[in-house]
C-alpha positions as a printed NumPy array, in Angstrom:
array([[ 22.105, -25.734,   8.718],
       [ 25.568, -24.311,   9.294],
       [ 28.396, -27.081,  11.082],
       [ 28.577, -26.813,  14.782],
       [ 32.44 , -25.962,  14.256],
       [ 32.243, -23.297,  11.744],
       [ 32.983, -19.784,  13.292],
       [ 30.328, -17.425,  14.155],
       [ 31.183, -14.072,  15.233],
       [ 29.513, -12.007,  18.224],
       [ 27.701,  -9.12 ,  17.712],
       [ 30.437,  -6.075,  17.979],
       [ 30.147,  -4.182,  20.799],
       [ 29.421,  -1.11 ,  18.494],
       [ 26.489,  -2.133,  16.801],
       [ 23.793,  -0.946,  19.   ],
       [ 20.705,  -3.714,  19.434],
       [ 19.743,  -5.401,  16.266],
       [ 20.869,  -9.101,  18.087],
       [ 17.55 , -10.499,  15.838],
       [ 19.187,  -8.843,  12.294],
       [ 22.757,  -9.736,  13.442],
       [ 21.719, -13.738,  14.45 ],
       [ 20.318, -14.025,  11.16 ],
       [ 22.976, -12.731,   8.926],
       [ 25.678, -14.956,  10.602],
       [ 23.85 , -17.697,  10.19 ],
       [ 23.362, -17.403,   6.171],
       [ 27.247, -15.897,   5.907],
       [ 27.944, -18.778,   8.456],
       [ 26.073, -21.531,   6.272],
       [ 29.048, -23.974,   5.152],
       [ 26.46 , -26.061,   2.724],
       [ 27.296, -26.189,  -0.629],
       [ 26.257, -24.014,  -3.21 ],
       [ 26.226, -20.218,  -3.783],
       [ 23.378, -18.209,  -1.26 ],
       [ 21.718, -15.037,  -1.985],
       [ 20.622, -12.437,   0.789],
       [ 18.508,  -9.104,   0.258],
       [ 18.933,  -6.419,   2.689],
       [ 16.151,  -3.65 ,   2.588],
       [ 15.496,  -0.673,   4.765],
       [ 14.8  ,   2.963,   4.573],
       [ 17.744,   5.816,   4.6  ],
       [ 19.86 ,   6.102,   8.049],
       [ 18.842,   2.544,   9.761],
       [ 22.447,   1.295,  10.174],
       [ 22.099,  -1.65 ,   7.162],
       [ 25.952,  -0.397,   6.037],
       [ 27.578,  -0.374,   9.16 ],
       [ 25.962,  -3.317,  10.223],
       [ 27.099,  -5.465,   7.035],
       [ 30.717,  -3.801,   7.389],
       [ 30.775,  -5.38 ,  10.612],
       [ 29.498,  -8.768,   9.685],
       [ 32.138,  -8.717,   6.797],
       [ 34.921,  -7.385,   8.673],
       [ 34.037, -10.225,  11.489],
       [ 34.43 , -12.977,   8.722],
       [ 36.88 , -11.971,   6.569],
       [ 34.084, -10.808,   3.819],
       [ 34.372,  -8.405,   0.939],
       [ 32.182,  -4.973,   0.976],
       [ 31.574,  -2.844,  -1.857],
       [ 29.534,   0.465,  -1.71 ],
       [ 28.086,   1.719,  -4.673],
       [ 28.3  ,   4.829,  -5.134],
       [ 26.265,   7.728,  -8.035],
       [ 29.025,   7.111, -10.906],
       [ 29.263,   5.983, -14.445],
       [ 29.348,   1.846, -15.388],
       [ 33.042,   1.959, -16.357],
       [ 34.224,   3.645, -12.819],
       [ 31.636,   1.518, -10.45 ],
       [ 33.589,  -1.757, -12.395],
       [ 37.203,  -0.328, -11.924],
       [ 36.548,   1.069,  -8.302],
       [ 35.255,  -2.959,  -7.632],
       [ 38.055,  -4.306,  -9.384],
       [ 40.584,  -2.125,  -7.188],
       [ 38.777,  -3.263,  -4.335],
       [ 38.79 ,  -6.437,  -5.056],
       [ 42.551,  -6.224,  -5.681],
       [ 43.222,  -4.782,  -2.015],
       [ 41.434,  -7.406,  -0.422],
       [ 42.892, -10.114,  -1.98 ],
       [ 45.927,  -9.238,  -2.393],
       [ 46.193,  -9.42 ,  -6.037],
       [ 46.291,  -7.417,  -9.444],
       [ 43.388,  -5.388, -10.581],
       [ 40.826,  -7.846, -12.409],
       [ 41.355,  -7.312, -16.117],
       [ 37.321,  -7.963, -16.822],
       [ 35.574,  -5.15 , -18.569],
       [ 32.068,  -6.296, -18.036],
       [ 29.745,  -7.642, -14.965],
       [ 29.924, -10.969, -16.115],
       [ 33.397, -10.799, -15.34 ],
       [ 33.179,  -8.922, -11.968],
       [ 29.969, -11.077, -10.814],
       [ 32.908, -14.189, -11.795],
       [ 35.106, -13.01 ,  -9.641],
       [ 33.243, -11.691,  -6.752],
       [ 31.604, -15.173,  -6.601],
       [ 35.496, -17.175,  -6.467],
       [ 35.545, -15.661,  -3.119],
       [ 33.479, -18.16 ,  -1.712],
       [ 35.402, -21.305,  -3.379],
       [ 37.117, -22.464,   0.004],
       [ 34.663, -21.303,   2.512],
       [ 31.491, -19.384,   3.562],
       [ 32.434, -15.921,   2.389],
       [ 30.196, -12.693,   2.895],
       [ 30.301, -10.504,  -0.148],
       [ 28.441,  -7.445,   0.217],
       [ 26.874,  -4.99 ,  -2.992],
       [ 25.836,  -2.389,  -1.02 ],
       [ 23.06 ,   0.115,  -2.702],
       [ 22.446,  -2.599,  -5.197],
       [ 19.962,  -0.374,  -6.451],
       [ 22.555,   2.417,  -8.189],
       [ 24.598,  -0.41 ,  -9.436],
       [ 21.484,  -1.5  , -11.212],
       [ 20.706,   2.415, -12.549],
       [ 24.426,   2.233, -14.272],
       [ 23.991,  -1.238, -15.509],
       [ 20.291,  -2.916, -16.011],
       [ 21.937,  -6.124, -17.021],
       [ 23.696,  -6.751, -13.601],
       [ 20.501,  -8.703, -12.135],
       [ 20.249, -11.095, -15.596],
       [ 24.2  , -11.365, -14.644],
       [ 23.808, -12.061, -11.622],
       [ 21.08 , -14.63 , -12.385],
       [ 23.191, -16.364, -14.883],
       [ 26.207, -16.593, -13.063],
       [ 24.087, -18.716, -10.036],
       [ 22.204, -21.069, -12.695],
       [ 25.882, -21.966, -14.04 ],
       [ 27.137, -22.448, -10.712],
       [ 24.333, -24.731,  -9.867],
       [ 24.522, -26.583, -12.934],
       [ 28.012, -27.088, -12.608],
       [ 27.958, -28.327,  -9.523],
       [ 30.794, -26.495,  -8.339],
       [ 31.226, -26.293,  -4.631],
       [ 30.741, -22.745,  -4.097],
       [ 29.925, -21.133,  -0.669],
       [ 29.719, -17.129,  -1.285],
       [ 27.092, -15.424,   0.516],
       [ 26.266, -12.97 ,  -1.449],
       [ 24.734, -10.203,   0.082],
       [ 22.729,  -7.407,  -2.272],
       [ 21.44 ,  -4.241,   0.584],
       [ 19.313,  -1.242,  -0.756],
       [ 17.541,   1.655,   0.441],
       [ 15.346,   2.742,  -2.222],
       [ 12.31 ,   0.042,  -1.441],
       [ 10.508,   0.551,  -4.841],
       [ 13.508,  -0.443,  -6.717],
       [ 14.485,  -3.391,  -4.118],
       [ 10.737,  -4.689,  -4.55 ],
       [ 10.777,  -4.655,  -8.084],
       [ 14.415,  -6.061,  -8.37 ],
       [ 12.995,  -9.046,  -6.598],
       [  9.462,  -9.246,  -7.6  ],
       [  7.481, -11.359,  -9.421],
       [  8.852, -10.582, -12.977],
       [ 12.417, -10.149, -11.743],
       [ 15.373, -12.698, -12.909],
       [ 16.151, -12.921,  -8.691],
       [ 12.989, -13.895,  -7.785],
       [ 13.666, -17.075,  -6.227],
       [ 16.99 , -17.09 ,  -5.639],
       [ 17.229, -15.635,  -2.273],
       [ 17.715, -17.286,   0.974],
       [ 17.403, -14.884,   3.325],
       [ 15.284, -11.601,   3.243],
       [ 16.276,  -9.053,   5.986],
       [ 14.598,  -5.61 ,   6.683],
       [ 16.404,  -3.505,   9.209],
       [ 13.735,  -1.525,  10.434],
       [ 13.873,   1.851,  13.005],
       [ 14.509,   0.896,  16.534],
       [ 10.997,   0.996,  18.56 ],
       [ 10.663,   3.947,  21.184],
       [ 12.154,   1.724,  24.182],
       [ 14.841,   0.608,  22.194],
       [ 15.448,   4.051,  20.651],
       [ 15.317,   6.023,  24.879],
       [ 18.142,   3.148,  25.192],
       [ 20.465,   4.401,  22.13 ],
       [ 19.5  ,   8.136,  23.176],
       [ 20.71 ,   7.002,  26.82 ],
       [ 17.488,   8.825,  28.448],
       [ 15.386,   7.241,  30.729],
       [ 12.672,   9.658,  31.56 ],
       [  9.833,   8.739,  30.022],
       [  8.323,  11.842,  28.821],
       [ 11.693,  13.044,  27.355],
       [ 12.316,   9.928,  25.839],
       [  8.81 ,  10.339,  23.836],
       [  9.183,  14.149,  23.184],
       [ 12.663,  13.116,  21.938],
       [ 11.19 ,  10.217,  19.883],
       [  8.746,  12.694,  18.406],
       [ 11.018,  14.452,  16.831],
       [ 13.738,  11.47 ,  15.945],
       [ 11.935,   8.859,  15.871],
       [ 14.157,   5.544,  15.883],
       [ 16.766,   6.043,  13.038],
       [ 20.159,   5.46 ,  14.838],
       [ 21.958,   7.746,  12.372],
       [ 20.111,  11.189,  13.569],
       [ 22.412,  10.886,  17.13 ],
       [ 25.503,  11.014,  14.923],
       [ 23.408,  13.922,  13.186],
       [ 23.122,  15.672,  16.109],
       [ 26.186,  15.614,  17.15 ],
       [ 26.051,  12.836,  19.519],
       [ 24.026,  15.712,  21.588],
       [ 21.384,  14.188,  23.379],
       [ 19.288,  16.217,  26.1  ],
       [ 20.611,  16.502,  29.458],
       [ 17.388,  16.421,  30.982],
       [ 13.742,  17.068,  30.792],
       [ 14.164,  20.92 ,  31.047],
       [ 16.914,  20.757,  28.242],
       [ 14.284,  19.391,  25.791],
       [ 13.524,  22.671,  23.574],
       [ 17.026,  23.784,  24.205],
       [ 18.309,  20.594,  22.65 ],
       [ 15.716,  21.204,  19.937],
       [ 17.149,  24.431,  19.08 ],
       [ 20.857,  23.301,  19.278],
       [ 20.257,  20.496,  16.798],
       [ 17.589,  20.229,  14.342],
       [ 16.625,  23.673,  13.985],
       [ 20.59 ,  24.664,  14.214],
       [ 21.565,  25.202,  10.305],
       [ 25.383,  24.228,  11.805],
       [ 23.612,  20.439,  12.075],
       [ 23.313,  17.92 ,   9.407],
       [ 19.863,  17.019,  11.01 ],
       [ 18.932,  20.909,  10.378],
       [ 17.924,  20.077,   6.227],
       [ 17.605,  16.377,   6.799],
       [ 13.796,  16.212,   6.028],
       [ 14.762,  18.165,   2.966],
       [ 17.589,  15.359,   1.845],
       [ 15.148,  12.623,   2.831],
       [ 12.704,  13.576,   0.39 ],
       [ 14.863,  14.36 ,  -2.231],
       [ 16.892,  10.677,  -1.93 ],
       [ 13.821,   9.18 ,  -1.23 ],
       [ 11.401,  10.593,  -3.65 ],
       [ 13.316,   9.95 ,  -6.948],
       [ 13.328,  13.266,  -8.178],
       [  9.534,  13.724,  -8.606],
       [  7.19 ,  16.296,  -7.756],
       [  9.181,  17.072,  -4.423],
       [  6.99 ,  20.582,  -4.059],
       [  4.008,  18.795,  -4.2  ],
       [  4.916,  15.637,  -1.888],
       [  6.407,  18.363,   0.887],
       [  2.544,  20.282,   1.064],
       [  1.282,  16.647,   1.015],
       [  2.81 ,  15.897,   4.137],
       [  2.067,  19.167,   5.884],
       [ -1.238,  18.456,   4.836],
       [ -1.407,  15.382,   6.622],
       [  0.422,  16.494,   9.63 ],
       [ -2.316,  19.271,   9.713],
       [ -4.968,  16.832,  10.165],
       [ -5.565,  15.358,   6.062],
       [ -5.708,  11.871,   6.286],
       [ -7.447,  10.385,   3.135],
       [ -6.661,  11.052,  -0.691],
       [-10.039,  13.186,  -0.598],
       [ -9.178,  15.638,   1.621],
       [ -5.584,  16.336,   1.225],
       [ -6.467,  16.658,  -2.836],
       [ -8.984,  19.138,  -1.548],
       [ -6.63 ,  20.794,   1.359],
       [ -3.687,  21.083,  -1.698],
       [ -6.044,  22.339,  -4.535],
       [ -4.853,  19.93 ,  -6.738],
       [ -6.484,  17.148,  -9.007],
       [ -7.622,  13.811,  -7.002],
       [ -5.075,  11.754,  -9.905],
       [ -2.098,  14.401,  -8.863],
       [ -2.781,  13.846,  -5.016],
       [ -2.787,  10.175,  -5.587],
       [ -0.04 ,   9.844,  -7.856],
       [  2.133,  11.472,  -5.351],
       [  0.765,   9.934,  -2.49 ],
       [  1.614,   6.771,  -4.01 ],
       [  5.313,   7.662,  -4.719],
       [  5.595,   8.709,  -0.88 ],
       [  3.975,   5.316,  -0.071],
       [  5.802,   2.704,  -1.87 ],
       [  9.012,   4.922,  -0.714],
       [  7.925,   4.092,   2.887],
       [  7.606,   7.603,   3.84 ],
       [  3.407,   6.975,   4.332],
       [  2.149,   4.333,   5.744],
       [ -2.24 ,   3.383,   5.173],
       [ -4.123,   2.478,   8.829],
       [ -7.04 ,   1.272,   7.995],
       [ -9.908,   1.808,  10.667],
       [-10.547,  -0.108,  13.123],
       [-13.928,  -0.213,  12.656],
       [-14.662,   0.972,   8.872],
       [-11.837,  -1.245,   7.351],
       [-12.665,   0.355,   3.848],
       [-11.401,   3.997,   5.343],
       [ -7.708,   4.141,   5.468],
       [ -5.773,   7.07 ,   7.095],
       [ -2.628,   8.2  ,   5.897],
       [  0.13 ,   8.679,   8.232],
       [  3.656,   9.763,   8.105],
       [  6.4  ,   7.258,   8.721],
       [  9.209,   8.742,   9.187],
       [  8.637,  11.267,  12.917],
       [ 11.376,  13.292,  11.239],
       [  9.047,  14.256,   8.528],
       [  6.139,  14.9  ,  10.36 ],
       [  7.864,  17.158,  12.801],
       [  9.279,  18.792,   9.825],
       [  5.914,  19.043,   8.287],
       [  4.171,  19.487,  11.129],
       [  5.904,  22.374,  13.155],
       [  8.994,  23.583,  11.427],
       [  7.284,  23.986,   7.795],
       [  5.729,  27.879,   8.676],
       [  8.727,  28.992,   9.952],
       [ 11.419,  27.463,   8.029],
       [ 12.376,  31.061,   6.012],
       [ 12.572,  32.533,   9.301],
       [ 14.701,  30.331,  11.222],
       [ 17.393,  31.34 ,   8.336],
       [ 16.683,  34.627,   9.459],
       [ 15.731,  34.683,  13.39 ],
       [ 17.009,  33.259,  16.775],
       [ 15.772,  29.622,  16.9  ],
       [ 14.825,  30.114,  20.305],
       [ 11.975,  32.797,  19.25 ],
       [ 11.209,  30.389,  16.723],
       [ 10.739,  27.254,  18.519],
       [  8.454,  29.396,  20.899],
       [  5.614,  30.125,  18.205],
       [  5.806,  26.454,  16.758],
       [  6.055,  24.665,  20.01 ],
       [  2.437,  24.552,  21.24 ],
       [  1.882,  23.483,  17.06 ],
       [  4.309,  20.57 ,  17.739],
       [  2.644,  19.753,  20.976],
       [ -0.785,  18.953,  19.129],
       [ -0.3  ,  18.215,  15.876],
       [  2.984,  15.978,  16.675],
       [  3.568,  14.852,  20.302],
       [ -0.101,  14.053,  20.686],
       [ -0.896,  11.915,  17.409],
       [  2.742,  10.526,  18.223],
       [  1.982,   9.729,  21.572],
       [ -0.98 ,   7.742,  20.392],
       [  0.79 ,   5.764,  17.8  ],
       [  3.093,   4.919,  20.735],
       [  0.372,   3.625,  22.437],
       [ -0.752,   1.535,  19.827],
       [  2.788,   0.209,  19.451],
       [  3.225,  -0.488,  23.26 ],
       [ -0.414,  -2.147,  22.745],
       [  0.347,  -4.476,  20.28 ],
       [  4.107,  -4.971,  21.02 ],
       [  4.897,  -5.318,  24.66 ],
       [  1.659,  -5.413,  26.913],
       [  1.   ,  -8.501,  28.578],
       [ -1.868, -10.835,  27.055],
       [ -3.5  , -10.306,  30.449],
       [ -4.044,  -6.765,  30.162],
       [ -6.219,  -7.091,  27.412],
       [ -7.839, -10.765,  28.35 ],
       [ -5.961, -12.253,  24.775],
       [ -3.113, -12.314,  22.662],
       [ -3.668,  -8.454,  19.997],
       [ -3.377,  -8.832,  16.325],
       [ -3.865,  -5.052,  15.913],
       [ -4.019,  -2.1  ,  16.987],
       [ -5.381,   1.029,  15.192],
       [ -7.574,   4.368,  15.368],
       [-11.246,   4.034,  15.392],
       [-14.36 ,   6.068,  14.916],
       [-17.773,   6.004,  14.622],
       [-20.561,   8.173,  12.978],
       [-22.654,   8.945,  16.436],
       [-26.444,   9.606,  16.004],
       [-26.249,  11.858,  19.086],
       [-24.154,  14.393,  17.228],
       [-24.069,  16.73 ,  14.305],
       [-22.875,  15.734,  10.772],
       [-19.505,  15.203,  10.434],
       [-18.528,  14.39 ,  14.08 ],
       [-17.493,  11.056,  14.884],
       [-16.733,   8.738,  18.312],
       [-13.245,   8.238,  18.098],
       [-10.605,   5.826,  19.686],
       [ -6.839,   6.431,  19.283],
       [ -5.966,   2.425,  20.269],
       [ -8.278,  -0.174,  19.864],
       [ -6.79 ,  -3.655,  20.223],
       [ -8.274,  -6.652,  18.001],
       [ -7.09 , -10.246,  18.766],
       [ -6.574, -13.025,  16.126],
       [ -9.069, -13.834,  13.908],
       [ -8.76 , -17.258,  13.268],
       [-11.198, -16.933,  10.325],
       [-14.021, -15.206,  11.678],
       [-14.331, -11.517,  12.845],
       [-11.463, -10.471,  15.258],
       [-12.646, -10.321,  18.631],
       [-12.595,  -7.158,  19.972],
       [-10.022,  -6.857,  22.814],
       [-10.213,  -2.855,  23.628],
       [-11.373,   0.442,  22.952],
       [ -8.802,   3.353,  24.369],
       [ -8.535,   6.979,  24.248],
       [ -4.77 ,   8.484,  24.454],
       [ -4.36 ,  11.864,  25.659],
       [ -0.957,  13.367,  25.507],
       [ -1.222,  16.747,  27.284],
       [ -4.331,  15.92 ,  29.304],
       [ -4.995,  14.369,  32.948],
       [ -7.939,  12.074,  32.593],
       [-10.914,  11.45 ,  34.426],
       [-14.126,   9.718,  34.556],
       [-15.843,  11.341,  31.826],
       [-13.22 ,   9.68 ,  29.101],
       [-14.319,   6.519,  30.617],
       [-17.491,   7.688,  29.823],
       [-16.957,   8.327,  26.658],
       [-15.318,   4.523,  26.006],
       [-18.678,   3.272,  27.136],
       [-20.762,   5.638,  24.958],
       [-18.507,   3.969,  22.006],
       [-19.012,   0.346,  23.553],
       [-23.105,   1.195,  23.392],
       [-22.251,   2.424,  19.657],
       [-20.427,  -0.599,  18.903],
       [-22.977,  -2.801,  20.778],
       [-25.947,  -1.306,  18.495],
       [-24.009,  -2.161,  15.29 ],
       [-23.351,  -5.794,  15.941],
       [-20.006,  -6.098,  17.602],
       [-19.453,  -8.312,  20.647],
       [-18.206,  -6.254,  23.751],
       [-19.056,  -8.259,  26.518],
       [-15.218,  -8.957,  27.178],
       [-13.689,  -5.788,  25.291],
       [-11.752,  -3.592,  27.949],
       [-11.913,   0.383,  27.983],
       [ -8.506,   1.818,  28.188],
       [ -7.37 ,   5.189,  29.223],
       [ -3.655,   6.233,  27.877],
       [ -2.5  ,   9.855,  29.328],
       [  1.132,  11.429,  29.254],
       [  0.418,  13.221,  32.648],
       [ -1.695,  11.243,  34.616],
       [ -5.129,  10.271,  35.997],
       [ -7.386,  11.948,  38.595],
       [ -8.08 ,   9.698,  42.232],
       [-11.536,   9.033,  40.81 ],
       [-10.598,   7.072,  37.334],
       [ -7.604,   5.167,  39.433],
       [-10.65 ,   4.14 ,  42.106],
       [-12.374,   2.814,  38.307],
       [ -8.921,   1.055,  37.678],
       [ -9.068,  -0.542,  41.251],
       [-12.582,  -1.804,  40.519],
       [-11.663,  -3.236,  36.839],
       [-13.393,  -1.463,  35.123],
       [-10.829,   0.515,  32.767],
       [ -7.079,  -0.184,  32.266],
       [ -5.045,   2.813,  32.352],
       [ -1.416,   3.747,  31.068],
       [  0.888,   5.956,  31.729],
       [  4.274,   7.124,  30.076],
       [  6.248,   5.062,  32.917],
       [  4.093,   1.764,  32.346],
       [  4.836,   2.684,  28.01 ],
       [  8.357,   2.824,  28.641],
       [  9.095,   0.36 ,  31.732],
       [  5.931,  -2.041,  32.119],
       [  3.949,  -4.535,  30.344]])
């Protein structure tokens, strides 16, 4: 552990949040044992890991070096100039990474020093040797004995590449002591950074943003003045071609993708923001090959664009969802009219696709919100047990024609401690809908379904989430305990 005297820097007042990811890099940069450290820094495109390891180096006297898309012989001289300025000496005269990877490491011979390689990943493109070097230079160090203290720091944003730099077969498996994913703020935290605190804006606005801190700066730093300034802020920003966020789904998928089939992974996600949500169906809904659908499925996965939810009640049937809200409301409202709003107002524009966004995004958003506030931030109580999970669920129901299942946007499992996960809830989520008694109803028609399989729901807890409210009858149900029901001001302010 780090010396009770040694330094350790507050969090700037600029860096939004992140107190967890900021704690835990100070206290590897901070670390005053002996011996060189290695930290990996993952995350997708836009989540602030640059600025925030700036700031962690600029708080400690570190050294920061940005990769950028160049040849091997400029990357080394633009990191031997910077190396220069910041320590006030002459160029290094090295022509190879074993000499740079020397030389970034003396930083650390007096002290704990940060030293940052940011987008490890492109300095890896130009040079395929740098992780051997790397690994080399820390064995002789260790060998040696030499009283090194360099934090080194490696950060990335393509995840394929920063999972197989460090997997199993990599030369840098093992020698990092501290693993750090800067993920996207959650919705509360992200109504915070937007500075909105109506509820239903701040989820609309989430919709569309999701939690990436960058997309403010991409809008502008315009964030909607109100409820009623909601599809007016829409069409000032992200459908405004004057905005960076206006072709951002476009650049996403094109940084994030790796050059692939980008035609074919852009109908794959309008295909699942239409409703596609195994390999079967969006192979059928794309006319392509099952192999082709998977292969680029699979690219969009391991890129953590898609994410699989397996169901809640059939484990072995996995839905595909979109990670990134960006995307789907990209994908999922703008796609149709994207030639026109080169050509048209984006007022008359947003007016066709904004029922389209209202179902096929804000409501399966609102849902996965739920299941997020479910899992993240409701009180044990609520659900009689500490959740696990929370996912979609549905049934085949005997009652009904082929093809139509009992579904259930949230349903909450607790821990399994080795035996089937006891079933905690069963919710429906409704984002433009006031409920009433019949969705209760329909939870207990699911608990009867559930019953007749096998499952234990003598404790399990119906659930009712709506984004405009519940009738006086299914309140009077919530009075007697029979169904727990939330609302957008409970998501955003309660437990």
């Amino acid at each position: 552990m780090p010396s009770s005297d040694v330094f350790r820097p507050a969090k700037p007042e600029t860096v939004f949040d992140r107190d967890a990811e900021w704690n835990a890099l100070v206290a590897f940069a901070c670390d005053d044992r002996p011996g060189a450290g290695l930290g990996v820094v993952t995350g997708r495109l836009r989540q602030g890991k640059t600025y925030l390891l700036e700031a962690l180096a600029g708080a400690l006297g570190g050294f920061c070096f940005g990769a950028q898309q160049a040849a091997r012989a400029e990357s080394l001289r633009r990191l031997g100039d910077e190396l220069a300025r910041h320590t006030g000496t002459g160029p290094a005269r090295g022509t190879g990474w074993e000499d740079a990877v020397e030389a970034v490491l003396a930083l650390g011979d007096r002290r704990p020093v940060p030293v940052v390689l940011d987008e490890f990943p492109e300095l890896v493109r130009q040079s395929p040797e740098l992780p051997s070097v790397i690994h080399t230079a820390y064995r002789r160090l260790r060998d040696t004995g030499r009283g090194n203290r360099t934090r080194l720091l490696l950060s990335g944003s393509s995840l394929p590449v920063m999972h197989r730099l460090f997997g199993a077969a990599s030369p840098l498996r093992g020698l990092a002591d501290l693993e750090l994913t800067l993920r996207p703020l959650d919705f509360r935290q992200a109504a915070r950074f937007w500075a909105i605190d109506h509820p239903r804006l701040a989820l609309l606005v989430h919709a569309v943003v999701g939690g990436t801190p960058a997309y403010r700066r991409y809008a502008g730093d315009d964030a909607p003045g109100g409820p009623d300034d909601f599809d007016a802020w829409v069409c000032r920003t992200v459908l405004n071609p004057g905005t960076p966020l206006f072709l951002e789904a476009h650049h996403l998928m094109q940084e994030e993708t790796d050059h692939w089939d980008r035609a074919l992974c852009h109908s794959a996600l309008a295909a699942i923001a239409s409703g596609c949500r195994t390999q079967g169906e969006i192979s059928e809904c794309l006319g392509t090959p099952l192999t082709d659908a998977s292969h680029c499925l699979t690219l969009l996965r391991s890129s953590g664009l898609l994410y699989g939810e397996p169901d809640a009640f059939r484990p072995n049937l996995v839905r595909l969802r979109i990670a990134e809200p960006l995307l789907a409301f990209e994908h999922g409202s703008v796609w149709p009219h994207r030639q026109a709003l080169e050509q048209q107002d984006a007022d008359e524009v947003w007016r066709r696709a904004r029922p389209v966004f209202d179902s096929a995004v804000a409501g399966p958003h609102f849902a996965r919100v739920c299941r997020e506030w479910a899992l993240d931030f409701a009180d044990p109580a609520v659900f009689g047990g500490h959740p696990a999970s929370a996912a979609h669920g549905s049934l085949p129901d005997p009652e009904r024609r082929a093809g139509r299942d009992v579904e259930a946007e949230v349903v909450v499992r607790g821990r399994a401690d080795g035996r089937l996960a006891p079933l905690l809830s069963v919710g429906v989520a409704r984002w433009d809908e006031v409920m009433d008694t019949p969705h209760l109803e329909h939870l207990r028609h699911l608990l009867g379904l559930l019953a007749a399989r096998g499952e234990d729901v003598t404790r399990t807890r119906p659930a009712c989430y709506s984004g405009v409210g519940f009738t006086p009858a299914l309140r009077a149900a919530e009075a007697d305990g029979q169904v727990v029901l939330v609302d957008l001001d409970r998501l955003y302010r309660g437990r």
